[in-house]
C-alpha positions as CSV (number, residue, x, y, z in Angstrom):
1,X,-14.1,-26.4,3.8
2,X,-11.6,-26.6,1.1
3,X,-9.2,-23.4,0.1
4,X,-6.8,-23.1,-2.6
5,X,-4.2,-21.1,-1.6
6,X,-2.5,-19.0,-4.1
7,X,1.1,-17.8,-4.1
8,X,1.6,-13.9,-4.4
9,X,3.0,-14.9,-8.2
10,X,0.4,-17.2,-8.6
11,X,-2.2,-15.0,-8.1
12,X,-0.2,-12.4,-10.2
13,X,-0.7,-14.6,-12.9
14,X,-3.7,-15.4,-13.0
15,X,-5.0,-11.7,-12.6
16,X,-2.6,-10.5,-15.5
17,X,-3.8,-13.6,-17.6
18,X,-6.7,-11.6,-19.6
19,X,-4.5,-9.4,-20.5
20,X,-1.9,-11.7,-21.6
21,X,-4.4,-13.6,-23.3
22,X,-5.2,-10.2,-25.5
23,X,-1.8,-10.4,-26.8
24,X,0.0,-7.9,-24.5
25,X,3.7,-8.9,-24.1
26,X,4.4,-9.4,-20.2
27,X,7.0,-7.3,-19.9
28,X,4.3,-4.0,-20.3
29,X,2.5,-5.5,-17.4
30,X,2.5,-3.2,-14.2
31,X,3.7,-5.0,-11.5
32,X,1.6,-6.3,-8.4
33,X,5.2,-6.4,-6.3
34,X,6.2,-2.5,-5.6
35,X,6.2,0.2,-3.0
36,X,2.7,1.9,-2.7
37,X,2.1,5.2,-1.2
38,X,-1.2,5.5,1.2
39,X,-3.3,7.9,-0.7
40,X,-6.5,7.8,1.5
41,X,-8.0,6.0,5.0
42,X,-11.6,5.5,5.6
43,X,-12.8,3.9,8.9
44,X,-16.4,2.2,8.3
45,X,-18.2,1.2,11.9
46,X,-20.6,-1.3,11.7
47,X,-22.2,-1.2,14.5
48,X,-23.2,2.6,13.7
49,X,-25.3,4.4,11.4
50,X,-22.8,7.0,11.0
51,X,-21.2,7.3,7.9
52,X,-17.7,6.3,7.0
53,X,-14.7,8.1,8.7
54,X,-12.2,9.8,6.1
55,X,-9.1,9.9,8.1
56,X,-6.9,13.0,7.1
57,X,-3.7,13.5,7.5
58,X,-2.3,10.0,6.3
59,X,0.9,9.2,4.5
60,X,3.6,7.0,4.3
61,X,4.6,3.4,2.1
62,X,3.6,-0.1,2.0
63,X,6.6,-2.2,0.5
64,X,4.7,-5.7,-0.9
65,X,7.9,-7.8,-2.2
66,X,8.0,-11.6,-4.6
67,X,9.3,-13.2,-1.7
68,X,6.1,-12.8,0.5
69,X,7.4,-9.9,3.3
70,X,6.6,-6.9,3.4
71,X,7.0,-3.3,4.8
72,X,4.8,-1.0,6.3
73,X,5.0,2.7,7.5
74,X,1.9,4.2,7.9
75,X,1.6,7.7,9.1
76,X,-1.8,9.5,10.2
77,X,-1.8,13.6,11.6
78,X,-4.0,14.0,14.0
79,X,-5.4,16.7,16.4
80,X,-3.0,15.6,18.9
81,X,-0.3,15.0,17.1
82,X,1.3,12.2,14.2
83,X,0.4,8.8,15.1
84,X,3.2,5.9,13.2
85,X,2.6,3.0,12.8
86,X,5.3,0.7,11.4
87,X,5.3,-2.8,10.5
88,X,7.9,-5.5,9.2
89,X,6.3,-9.4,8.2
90,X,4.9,-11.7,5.8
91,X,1.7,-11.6,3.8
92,X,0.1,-14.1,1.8
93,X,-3.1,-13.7,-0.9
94,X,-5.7,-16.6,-1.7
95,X,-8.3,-15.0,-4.1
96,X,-9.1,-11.7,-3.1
97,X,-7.9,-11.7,0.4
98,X,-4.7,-11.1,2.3
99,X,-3.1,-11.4,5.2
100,X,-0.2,-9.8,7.1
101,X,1.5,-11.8,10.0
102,X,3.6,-9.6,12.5
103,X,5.6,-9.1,15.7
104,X,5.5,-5.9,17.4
105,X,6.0,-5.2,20.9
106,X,2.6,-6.6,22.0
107,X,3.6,-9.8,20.7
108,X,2.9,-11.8,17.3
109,X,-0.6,-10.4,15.2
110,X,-2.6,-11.3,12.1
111,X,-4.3,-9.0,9.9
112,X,-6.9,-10.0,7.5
113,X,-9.2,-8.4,4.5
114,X,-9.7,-8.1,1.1
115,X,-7.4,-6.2,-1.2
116,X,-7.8,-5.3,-5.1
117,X,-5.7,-4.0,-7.3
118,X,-5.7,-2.5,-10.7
119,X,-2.8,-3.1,-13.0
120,X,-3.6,0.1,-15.6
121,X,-3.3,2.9,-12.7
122,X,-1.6,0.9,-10.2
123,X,-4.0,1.7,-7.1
124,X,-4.1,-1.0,-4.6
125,X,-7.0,-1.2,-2.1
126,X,-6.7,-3.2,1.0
127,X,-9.6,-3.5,3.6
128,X,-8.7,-4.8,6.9
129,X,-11.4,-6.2,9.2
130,X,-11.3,-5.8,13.0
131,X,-9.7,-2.6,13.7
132,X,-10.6,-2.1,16.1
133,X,-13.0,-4.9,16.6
134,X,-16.5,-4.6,14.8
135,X,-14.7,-2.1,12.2
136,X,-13.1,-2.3,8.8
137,X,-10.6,0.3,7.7
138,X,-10.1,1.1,3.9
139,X,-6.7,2.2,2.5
140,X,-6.0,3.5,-0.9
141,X,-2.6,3.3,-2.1
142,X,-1.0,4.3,-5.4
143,X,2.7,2.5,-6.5
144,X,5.5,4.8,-6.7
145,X,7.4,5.2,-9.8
146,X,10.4,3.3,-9.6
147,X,13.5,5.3,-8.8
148,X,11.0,8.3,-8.3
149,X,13.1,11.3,-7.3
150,X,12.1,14.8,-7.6
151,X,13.7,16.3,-10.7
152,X,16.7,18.8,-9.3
153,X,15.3,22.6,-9.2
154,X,17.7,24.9,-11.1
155,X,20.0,27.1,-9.4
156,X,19.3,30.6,-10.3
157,X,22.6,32.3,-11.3
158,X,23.2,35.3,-9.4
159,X,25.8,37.5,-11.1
160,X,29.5,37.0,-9.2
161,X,30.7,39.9,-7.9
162,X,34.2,40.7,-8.1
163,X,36.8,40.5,-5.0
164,X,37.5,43.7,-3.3
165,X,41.3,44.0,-2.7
């Protein structure tokens, strides 16, 4: 079987292209590269007839840069307690899939799914298959503003009082 393999930018392109096509200058286009925030988890089982898992509790970033790495701190509160999960690597897109490759303490690990994202709101949703094994997880992410800092909260000016001598 033959598979073209797209570059993240490649793939960029090509997805923005309608939209470039309709006249829109490319600077106005959001960008694919950015640092998401996990918005939402849900764990789908396939070998149940349950229905999907919404994980509460989860938080944290997802760092996708041009030059193919990434960063990943995931965060999920749980009964017994915050579970992190942290990840450093590379990640690659062809079509609508992606992969992550990593090291972590149990050694060197692949990732794979399916991941869409929507340029007008900025959500990014990547489904990874196998975890664990016979599962897919889904995780919504939304990008952070750039330079996103909470806007200083104004003192309230208490009235001085005056030295006692």
């Amino acid at each position: 079987m033959h598979t073209t393999l797209f570059t993240a930018a490649g793939w960029l392109t090509a997805a923005l292209l309608p939209a470039a096509a309709q006249g829109l200058p490319p600077a106005l286009l959001p960008s694919f590269y950015a640092t998401y925030q996990y918005t939402g988890y849900v764990v789908y089982e396939d070998s149940s007839a349950a229905p999907p898992t919404a994980v509460r509790g989860v938080g944290g970033t997802l760092t996708l840069r041009p030059d193919g790495t990434y960063e990943k701190h995931l965060s999920i509160v749980a009964p017994s307690g915050p579970h992190y999960f942290n990840q450093t690597g590379r990640f690659a897109l062809a079509g609508d899939s992606i992969r992550f490759a990593f090291t972590d303490l149990k050694g060197s690990d692949v990732q794979r799914g399916t991941f869409r994202f929507d340029p007008a709101t900025k959500r990014l949703t990547v489904s990874i298959i196998g975890y664990p094994s016979g599962n897919k997880g889904v995780y919504e992410l939304v990008a952070a503003e750039p330079n996103a800092t909470p806007a200083p909260k104004a003192s309230r000016s208490k009235p001085t009082k005056k030295a006692r001598r």
